[in-house]
Every structure is written in C-alpha cells, then in structure tokens.
BAMI-619885 format. One record per residue: x, y, z of N, C-alpha, C, O, CB in turn. Coordinates in steps of 0.2 Angstrom, whole numbers. Atoms other than C-alpha are relative to their C-alpha. Glycine has a CB too. Layout:
N
<rec n_east="X" n_north="Y" n_up="Z" ca_east="X" ca_north="Y" ca_up="Z" c_east="X" c_north="Y" c_up="Z" o_east="X" o_north="Y" o_up="Z" cb_east="X" cb_north="Y" cb_up="Z"/>
...
! end
This chain:
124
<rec n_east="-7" n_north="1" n_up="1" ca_east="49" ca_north="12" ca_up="-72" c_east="3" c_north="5" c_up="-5" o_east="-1" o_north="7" o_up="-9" cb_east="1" cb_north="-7" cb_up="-2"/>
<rec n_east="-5" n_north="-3" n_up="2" ca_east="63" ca_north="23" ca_up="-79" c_east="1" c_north="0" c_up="-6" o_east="5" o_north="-4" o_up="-5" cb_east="5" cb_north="0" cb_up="2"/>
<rec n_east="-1" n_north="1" n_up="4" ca_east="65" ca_north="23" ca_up="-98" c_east="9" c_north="2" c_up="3" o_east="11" o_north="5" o_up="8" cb_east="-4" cb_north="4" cb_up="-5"/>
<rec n_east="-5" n_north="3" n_up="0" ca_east="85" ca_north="15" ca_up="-101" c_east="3" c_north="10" c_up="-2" o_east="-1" o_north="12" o_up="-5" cb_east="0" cb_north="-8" cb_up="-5"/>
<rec n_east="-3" n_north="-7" n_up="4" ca_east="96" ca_north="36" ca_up="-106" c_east="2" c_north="-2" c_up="-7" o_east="3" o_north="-8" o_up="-9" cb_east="7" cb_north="3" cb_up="4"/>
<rec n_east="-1" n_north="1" n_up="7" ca_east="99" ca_north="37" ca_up="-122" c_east="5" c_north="-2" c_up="-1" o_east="6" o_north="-7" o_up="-5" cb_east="0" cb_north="6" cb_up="-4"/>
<rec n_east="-6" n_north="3" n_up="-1" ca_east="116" ca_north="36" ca_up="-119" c_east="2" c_north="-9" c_up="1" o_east="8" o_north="-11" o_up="-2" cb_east="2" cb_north="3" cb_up="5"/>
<rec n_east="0" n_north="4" n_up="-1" ca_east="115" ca_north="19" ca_up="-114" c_east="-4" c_north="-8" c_up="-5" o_east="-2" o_north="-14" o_up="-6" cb_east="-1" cb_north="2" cb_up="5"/>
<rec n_east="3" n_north="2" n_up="7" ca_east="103" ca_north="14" ca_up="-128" c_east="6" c_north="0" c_up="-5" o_east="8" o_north="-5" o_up="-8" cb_east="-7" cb_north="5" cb_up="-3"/>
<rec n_east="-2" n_north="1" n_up="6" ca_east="115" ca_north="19" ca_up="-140" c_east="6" c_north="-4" c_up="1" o_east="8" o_north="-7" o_up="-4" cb_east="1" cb_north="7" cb_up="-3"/>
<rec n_east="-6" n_north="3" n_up="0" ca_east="131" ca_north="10" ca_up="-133" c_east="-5" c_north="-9" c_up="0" o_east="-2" o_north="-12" o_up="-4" cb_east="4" cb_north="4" cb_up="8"/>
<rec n_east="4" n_north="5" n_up="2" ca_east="118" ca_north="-6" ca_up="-132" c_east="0" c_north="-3" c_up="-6" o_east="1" o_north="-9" o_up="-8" cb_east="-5" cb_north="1" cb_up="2"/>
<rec n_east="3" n_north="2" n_up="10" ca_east="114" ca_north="-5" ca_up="-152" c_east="9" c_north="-1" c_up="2" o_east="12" o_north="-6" o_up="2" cb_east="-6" cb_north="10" cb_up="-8"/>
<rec n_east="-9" n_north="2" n_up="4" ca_east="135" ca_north="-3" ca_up="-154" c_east="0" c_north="-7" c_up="4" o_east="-3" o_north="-11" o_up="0" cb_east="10" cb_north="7" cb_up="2"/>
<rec n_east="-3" n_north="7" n_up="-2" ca_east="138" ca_north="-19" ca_up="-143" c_east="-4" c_north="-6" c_up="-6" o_east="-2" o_north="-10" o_up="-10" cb_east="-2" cb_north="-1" cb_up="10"/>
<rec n_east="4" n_north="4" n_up="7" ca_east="125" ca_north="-28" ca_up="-154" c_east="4" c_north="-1" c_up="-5" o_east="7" o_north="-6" o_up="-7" cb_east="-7" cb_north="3" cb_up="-4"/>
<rec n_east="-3" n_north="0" n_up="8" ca_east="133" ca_north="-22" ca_up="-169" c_east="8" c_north="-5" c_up="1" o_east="11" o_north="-9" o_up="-4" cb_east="1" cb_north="11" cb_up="-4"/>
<rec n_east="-4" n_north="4" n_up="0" ca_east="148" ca_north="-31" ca_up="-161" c_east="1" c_north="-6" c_up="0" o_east="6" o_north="-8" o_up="-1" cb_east="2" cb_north="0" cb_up="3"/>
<rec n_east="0" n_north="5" n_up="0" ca_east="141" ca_north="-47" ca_up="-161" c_east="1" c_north="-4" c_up="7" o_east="3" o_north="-10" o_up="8" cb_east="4" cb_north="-1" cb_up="-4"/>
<rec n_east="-1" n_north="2" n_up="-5" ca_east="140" ca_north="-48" ca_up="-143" c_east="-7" c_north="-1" c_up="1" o_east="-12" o_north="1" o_up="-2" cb_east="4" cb_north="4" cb_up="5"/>
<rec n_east="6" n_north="5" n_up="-3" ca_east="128" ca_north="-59" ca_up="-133" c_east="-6" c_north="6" c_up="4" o_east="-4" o_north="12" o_up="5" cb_east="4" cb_north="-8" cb_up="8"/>
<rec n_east="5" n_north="-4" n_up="-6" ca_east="111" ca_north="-52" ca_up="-123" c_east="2" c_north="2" c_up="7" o_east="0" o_north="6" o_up="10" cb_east="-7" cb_north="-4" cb_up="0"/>
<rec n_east="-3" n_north="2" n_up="-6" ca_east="119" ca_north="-57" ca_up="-108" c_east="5" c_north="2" c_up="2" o_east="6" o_north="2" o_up="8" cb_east="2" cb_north="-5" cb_up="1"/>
<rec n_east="-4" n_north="0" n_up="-3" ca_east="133" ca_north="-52" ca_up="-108" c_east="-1" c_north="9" c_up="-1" o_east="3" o_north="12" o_up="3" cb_east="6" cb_north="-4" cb_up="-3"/>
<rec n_east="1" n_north="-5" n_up="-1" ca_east="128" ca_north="-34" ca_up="-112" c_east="-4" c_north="2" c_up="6" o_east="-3" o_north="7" o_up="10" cb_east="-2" cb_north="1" cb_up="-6"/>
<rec n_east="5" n_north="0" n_up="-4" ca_east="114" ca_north="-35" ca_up="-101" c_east="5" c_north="1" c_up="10" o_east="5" o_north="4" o_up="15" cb_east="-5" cb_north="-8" cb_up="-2"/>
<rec n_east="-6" n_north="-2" n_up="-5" ca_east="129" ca_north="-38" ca_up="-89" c_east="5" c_north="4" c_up="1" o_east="8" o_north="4" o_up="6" cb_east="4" cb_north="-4" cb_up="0"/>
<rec n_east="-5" n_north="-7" n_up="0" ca_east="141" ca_north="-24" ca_up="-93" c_east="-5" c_north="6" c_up="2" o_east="-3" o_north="12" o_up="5" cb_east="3" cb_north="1" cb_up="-8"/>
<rec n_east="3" n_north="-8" n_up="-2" ca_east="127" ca_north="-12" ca_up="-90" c_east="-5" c_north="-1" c_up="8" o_east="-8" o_north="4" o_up="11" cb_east="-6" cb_north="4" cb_up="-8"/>
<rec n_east="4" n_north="2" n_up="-4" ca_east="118" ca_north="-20" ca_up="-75" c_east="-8" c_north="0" c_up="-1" o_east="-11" o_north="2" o_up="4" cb_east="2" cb_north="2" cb_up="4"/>
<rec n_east="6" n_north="3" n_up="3" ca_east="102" ca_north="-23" ca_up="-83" c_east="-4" c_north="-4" c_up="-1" o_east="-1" o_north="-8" o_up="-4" cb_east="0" cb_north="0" cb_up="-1"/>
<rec n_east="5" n_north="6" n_up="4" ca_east="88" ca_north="-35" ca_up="-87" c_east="2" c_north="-2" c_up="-5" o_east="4" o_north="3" o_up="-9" cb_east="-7" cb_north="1" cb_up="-2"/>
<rec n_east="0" n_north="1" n_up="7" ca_east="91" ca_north="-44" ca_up="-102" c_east="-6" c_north="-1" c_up="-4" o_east="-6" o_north="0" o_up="-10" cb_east="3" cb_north="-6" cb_up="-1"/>
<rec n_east="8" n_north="-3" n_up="3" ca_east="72" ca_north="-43" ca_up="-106" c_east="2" c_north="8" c_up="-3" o_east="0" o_north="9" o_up="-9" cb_east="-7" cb_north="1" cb_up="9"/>
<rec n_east="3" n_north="-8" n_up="0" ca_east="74" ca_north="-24" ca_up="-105" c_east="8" c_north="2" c_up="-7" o_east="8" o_north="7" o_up="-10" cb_east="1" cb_north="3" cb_up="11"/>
<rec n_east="-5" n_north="-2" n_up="6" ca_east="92" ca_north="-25" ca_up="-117" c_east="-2" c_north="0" c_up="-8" o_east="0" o_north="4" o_up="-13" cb_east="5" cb_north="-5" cb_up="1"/>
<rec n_east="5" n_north="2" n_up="7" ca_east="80" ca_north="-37" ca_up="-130" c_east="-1" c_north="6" c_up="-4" o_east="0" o_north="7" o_up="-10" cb_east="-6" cb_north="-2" cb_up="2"/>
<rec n_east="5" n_north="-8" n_up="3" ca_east="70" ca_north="-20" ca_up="-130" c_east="3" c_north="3" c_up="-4" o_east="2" o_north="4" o_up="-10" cb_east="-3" cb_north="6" cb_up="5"/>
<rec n_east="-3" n_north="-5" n_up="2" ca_east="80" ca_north="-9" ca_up="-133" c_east="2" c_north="-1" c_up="-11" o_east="1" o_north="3" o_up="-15" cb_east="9" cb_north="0" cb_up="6"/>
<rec n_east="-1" n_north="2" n_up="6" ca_east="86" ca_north="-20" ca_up="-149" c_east="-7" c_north="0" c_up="-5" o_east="-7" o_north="3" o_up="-11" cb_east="3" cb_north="-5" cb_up="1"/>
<rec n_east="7" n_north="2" n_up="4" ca_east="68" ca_north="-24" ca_up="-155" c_east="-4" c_north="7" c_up="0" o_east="-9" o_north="9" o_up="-4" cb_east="-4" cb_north="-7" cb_up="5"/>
<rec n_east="4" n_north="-7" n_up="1" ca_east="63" ca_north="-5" ca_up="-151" c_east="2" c_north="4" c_up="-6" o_east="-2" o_north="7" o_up="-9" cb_east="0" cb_north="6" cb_up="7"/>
<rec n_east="-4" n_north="-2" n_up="6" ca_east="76" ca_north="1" ca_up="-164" c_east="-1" c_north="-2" c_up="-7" o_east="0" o_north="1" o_up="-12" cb_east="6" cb_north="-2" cb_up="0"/>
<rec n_east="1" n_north="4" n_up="7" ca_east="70" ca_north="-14" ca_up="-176" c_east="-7" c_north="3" c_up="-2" o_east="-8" o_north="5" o_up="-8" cb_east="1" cb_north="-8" cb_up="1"/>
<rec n_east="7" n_north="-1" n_up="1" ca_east="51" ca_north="-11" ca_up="-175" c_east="1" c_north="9" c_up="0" o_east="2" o_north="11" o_up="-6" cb_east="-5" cb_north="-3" cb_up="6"/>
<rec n_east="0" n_north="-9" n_up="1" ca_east="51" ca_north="10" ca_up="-173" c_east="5" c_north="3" c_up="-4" o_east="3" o_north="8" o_up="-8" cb_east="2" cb_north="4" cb_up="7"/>
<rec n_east="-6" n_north="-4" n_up="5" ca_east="68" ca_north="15" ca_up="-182" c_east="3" c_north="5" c_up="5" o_east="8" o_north="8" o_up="3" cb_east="-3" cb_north="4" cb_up="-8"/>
<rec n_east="-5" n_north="-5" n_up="-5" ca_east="74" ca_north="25" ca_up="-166" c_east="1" c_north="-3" c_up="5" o_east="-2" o_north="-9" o_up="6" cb_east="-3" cb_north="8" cb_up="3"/>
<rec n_east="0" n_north="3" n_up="-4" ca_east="81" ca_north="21" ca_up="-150" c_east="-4" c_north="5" c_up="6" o_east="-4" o_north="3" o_up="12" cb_east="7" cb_north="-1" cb_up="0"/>
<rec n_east="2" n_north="-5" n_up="-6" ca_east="73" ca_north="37" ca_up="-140" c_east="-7" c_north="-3" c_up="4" o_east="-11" o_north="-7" o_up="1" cb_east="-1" cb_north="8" cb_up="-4"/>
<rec n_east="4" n_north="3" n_up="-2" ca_east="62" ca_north="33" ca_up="-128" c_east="-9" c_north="0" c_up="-2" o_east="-10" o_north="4" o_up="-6" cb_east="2" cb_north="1" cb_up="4"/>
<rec n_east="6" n_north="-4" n_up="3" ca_east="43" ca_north="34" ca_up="-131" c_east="-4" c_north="3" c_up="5" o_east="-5" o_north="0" o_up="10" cb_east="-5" cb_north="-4" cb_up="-4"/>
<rec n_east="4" n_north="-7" n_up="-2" ca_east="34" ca_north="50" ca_up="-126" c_east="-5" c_north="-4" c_up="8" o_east="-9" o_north="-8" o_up="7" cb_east="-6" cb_north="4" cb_up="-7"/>
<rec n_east="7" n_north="0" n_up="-5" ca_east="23" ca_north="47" ca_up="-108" c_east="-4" c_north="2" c_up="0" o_east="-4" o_north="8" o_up="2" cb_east="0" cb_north="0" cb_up="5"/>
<rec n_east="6" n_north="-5" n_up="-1" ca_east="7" ca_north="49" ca_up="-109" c_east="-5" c_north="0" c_up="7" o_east="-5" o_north="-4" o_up="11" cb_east="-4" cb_north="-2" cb_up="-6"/>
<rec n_east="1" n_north="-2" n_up="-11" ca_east="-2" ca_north="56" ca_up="-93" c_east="-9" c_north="1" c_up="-4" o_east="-13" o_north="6" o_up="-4" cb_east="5" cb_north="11" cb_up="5"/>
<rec n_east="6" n_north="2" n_up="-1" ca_east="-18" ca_north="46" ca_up="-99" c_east="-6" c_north="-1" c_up="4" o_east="-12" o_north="-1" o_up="3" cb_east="0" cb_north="-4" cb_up="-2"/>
<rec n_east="4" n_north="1" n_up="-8" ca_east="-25" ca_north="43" ca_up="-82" c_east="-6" c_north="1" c_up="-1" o_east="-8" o_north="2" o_up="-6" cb_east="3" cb_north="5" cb_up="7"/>
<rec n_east="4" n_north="-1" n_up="-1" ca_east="-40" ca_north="45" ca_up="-76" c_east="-1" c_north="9" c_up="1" o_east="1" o_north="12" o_up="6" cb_east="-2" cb_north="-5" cb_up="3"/>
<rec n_east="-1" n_north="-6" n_up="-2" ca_east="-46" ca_north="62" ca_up="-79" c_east="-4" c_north="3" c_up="7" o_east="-8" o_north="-1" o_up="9" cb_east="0" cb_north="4" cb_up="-5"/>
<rec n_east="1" n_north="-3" n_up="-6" ca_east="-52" ca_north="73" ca_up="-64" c_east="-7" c_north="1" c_up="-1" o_east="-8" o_north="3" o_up="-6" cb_east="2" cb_north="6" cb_up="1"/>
<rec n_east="6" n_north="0" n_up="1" ca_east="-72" ca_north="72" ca_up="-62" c_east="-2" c_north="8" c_up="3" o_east="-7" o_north="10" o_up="0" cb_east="-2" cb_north="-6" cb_up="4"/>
<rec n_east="1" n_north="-6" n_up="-2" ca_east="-72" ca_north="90" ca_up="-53" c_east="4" c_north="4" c_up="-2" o_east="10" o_north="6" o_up="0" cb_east="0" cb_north="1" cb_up="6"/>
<rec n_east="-5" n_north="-7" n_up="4" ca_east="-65" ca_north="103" ca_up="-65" c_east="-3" c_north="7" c_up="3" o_east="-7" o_north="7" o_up="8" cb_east="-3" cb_north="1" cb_up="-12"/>
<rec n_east="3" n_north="-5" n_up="-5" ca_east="-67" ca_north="121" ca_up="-60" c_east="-5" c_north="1" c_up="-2" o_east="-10" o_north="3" o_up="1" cb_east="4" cb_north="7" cb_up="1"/>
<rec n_east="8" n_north="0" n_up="2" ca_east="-82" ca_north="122" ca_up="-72" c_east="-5" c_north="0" c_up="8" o_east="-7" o_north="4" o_up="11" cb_east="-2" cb_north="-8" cb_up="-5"/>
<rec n_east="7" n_north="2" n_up="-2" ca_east="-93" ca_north="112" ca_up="-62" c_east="3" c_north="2" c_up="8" o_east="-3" o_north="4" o_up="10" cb_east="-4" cb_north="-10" cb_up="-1"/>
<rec n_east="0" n_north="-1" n_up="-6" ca_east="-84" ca_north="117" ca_up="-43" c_east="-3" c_north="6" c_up="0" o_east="-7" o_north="8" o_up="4" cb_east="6" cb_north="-1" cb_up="2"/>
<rec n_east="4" n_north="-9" n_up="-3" ca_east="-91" ca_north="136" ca_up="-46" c_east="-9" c_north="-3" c_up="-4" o_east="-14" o_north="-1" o_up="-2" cb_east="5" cb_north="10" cb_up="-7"/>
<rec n_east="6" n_north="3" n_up="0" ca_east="-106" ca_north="127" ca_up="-53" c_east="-5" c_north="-2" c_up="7" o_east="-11" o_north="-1" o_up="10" cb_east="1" cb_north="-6" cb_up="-3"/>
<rec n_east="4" n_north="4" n_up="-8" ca_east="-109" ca_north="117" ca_up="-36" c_east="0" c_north="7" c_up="6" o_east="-5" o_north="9" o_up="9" cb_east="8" cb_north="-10" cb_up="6"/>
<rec n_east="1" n_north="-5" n_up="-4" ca_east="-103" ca_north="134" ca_up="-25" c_east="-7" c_north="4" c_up="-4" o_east="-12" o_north="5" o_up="0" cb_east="8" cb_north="5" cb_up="0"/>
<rec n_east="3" n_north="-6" n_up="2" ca_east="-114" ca_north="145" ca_up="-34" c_east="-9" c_north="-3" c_up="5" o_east="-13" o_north="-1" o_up="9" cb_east="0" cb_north="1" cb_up="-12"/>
<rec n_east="8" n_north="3" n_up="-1" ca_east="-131" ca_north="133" ca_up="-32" c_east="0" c_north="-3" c_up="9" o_east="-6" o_north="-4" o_up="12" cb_east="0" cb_north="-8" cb_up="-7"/>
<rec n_east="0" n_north="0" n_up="-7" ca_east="-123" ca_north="130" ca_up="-12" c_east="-1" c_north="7" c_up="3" o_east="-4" o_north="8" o_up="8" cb_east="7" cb_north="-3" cb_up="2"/>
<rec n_east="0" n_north="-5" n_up="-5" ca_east="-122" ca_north="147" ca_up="-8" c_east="-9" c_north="4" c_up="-2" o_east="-11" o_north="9" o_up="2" cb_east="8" cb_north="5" cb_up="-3"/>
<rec n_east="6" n_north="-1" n_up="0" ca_east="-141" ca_north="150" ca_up="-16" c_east="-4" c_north="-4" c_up="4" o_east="-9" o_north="-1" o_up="7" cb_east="-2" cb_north="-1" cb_up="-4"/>
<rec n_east="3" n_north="6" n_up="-5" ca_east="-146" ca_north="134" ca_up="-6" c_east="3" c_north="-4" c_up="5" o_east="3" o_north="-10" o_up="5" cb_east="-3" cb_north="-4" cb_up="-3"/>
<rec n_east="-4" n_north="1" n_up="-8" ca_east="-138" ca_north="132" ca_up="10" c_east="-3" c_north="-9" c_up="2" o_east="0" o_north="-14" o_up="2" cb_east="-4" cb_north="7" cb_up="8"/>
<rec n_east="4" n_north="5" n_up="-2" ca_east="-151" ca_north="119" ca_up="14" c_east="-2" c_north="-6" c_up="-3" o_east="-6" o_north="-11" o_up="-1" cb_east="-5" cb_north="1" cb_up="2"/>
<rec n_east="4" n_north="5" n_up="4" ca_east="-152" ca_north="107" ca_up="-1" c_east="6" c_north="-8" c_up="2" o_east="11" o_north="-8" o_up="4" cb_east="0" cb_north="3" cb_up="-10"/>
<rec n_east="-5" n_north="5" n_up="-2" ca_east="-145" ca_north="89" ca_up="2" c_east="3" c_north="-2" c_up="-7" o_east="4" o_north="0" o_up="-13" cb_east="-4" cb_north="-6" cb_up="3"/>
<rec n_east="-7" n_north="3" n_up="8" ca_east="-132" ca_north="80" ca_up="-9" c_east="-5" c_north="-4" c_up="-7" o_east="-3" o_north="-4" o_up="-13" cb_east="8" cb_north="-9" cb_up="3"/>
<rec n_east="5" n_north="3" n_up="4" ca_east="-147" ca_north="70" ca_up="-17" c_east="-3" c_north="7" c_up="-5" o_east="-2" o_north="7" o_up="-11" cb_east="-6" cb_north="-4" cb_up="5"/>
<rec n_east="1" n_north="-6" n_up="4" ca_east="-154" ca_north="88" ca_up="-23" c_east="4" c_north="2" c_up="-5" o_east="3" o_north="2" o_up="-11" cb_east="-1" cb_north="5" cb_up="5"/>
<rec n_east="-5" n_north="-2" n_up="1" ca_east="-139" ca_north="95" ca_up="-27" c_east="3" c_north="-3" c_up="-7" o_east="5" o_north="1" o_up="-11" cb_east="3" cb_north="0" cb_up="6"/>
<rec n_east="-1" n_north="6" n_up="5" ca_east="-135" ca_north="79" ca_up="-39" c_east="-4" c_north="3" c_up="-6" o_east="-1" o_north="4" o_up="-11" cb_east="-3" cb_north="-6" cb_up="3"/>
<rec n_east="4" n_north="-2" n_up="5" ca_east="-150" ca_north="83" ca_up="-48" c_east="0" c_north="7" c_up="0" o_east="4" o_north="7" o_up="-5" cb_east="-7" cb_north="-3" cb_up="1"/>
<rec n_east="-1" n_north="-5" n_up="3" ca_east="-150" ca_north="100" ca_up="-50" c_east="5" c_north="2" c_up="-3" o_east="5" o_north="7" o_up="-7" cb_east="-1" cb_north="4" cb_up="3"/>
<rec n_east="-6" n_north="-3" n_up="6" ca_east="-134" ca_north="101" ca_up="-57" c_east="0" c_north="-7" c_up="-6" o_east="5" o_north="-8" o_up="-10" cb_east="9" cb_north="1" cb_up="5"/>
<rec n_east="1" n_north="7" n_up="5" ca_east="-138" ca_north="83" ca_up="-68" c_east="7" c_north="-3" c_up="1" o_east="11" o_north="-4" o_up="-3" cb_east="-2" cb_north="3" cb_up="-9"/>
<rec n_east="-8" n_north="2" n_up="0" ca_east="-122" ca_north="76" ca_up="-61" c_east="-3" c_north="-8" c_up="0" o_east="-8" o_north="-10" o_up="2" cb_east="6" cb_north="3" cb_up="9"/>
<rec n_east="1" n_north="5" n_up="1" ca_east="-121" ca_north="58" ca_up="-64" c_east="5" c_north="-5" c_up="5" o_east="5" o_north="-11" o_up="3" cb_east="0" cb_north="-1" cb_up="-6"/>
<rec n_east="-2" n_north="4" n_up="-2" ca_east="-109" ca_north="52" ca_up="-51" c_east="-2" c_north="-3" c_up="8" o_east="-8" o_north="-1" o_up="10" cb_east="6" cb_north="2" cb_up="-1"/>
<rec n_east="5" n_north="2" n_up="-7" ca_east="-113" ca_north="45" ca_up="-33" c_east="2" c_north="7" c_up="4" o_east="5" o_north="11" o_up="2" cb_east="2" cb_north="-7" cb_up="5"/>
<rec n_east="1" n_north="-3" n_up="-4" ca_east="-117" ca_north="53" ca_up="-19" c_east="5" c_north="1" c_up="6" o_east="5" o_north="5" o_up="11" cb_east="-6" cb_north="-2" cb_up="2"/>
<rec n_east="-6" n_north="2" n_up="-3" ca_east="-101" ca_north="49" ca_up="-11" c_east="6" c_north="3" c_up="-2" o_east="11" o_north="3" o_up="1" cb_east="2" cb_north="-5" cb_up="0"/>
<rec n_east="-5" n_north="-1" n_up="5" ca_east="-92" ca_north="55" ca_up="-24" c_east="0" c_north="11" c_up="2" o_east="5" o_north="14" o_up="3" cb_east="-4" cb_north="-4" cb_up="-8"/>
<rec n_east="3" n_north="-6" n_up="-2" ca_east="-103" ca_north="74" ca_up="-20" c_east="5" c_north="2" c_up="4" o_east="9" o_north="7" o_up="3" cb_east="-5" cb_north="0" cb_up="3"/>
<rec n_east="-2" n_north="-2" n_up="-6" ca_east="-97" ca_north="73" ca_up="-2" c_east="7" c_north="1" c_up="-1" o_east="10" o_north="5" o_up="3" cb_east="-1" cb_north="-4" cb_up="4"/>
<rec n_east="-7" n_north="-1" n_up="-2" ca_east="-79" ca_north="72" ca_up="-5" c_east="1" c_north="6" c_up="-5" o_east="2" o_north="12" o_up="-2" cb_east="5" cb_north="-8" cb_up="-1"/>
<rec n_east="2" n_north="-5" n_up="2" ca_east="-80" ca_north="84" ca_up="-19" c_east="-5" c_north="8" c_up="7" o_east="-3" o_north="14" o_up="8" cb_east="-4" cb_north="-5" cb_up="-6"/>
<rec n_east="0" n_north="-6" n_up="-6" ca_east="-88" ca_north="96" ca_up="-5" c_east="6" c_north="1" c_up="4" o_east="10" o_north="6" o_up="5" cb_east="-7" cb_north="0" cb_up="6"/>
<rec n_east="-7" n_north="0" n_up="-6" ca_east="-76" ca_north="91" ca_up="8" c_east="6" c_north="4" c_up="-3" o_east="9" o_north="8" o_up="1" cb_east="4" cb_north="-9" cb_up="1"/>
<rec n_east="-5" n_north="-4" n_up="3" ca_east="-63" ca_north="97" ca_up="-5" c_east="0" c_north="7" c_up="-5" o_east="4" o_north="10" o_up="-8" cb_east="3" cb_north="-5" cb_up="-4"/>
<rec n_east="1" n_north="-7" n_up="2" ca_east="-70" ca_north="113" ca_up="-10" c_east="-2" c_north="4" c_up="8" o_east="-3" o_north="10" o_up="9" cb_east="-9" cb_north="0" cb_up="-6"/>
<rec n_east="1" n_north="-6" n_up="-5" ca_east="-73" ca_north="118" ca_up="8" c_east="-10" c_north="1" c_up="3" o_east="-12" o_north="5" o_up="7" cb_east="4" cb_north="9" cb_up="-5"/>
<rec n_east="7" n_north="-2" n_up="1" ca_east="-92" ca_north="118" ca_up="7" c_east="-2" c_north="-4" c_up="7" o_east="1" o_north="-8" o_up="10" cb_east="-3" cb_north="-2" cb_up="-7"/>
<rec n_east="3" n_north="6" n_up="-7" ca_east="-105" ca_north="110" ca_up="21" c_east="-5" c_north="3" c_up="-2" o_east="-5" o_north="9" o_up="-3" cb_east="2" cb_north="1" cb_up="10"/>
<rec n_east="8" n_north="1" n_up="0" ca_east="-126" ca_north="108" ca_up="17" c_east="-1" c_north="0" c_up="8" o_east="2" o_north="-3" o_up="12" cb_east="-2" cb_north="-8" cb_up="-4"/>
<rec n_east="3" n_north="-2" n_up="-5" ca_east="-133" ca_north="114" ca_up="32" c_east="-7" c_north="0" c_up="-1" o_east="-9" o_north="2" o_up="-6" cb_east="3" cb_north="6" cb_up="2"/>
<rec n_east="8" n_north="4" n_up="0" ca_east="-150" ca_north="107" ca_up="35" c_east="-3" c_north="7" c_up="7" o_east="-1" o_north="8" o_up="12" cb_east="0" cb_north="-11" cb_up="5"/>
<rec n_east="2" n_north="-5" n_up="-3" ca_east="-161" ca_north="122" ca_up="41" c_east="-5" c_north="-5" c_up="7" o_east="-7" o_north="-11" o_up="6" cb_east="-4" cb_north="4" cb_up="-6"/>
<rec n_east="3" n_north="5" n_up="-6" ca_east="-171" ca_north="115" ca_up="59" c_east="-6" c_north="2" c_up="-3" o_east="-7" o_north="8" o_up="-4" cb_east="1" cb_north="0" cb_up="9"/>
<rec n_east="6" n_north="1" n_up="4" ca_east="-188" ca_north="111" ca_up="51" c_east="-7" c_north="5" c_up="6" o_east="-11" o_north="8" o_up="3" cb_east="-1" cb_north="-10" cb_up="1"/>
<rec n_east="3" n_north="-6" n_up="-2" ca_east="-196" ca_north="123" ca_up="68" c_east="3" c_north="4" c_up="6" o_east="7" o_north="0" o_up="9" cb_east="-6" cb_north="-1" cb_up="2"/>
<rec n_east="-4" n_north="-2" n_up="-3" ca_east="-190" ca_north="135" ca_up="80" c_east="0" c_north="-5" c_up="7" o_east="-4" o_north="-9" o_up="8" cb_east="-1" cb_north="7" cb_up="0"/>
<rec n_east="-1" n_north="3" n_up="-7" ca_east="-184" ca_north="128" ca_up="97" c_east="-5" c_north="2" c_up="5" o_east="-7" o_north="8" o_up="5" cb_east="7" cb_north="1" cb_up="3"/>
<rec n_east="7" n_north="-1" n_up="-4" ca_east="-198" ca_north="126" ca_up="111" c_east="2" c_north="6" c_up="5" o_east="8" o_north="7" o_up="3" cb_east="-1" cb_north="-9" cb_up="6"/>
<rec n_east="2" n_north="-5" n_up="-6" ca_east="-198" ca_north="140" ca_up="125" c_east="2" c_north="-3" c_up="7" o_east="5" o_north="0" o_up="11" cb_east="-7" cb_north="2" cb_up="-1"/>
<rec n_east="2" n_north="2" n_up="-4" ca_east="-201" ca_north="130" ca_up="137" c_east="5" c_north="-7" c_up="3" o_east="6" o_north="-10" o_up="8" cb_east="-7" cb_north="0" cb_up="-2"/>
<rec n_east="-5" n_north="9" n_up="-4" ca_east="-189" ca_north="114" ca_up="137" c_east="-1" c_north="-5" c_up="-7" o_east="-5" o_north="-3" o_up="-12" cb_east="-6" cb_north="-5" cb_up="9"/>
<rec n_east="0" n_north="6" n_up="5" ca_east="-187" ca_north="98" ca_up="125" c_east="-6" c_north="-2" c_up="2" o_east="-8" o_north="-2" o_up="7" cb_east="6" cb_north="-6" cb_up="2"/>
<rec n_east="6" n_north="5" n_up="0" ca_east="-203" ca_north="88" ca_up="121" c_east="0" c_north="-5" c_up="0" o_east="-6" o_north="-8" o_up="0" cb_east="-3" cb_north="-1" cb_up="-4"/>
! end
C-alpha cells in the first residue's frame, strides 16, 4: 500500500490542530480513519509527518553472479556430473531443486555421458 503524500499528511495535522473529528477528516479526504489516526500518532511518536523510508528487506537472491560463474566454470569442466555432485563440489547447501532451476536459469544442461558406445549390430 501507498504511503498517504506529504501534502495530505500535512493538511491532516492542520485539520487536527482545528479540533476536527477523525471522521470527519477521514471523510474530506476519502480515507480510512485507521490510516488518518496514523498519520496523527506518526507525528506524535517520530516528530515528522514524512513517510518512513522502504526497506527492500526481502529475501535475498540465493544465485549471486559469484557462485553462477562458479557453477558454469565447474559445468563447463564436467559436462557429465549430476546435480548431487555438483552440490558437493561447490559445498552449496540448498536442494537439488533449487540447482535445477538455478541451471534452468543460467542456460546450463548436465549431460550424462552413455556409460558404452552403441552396439553395431542392433539393441540388446
């Protein structure tokens, strides 16, 4: 949701200072009156009306470019290792699911070498 403009914060604090109701402010500006409260009680507790900064805490990114030229480097040495390998040799600690989409989204594919050449002669 939208922090309230400043502009509208500050015309809020003057109606207060008029001795007008939550309600009826809340009604002149088409608002919550929960959200008018704030405004008042953000001015009383902080000493400003401006909004407070957003922070872009989220969860951060588990594939930084670090470890993506990490995973290429040790894919393009070993074509053939599986995501279980691959895991442990780079000591990654998330799942194996987690790998795959991580490849998916680097472009990469583990290619499994065929264990012996194909028969001559026909399927066995």
């Amino acid at each position: 949701m939208e922090a309230y403009p400043l502009l509208v914060r500050k015309r809020i604090i003057e109606l207060y200072g008029q001795d007008k109701r939550t309600k009826e402010i809340a009604g002149l500006f088409g608002i919550c009156c929960s959200g008018t409260r704030r405004v008042k009680q953000h001015l009383r507790e902080r000493g400003t009306i401006a909004p407070r900064p957003r922070s872009n805490a989220g969860r951060k990114p588990g594939l930084t470019p670090e470890l993506a030229a990490r995973i290429r480097d040790h894919v393009a040495a070993r074509p053939d290792c599986t995501r279980a390998e691959l895991k442990a040799a780079l000591g990654l600690t998330v799942s194996l699911q987690a790998i795959s989409k991580w490849m998916r989204k680097l472009g990469l594919v583990l290619k499994k070498s065929p264990s012996a050449p194909p028969s001559r002669t026909g399927p066995t």
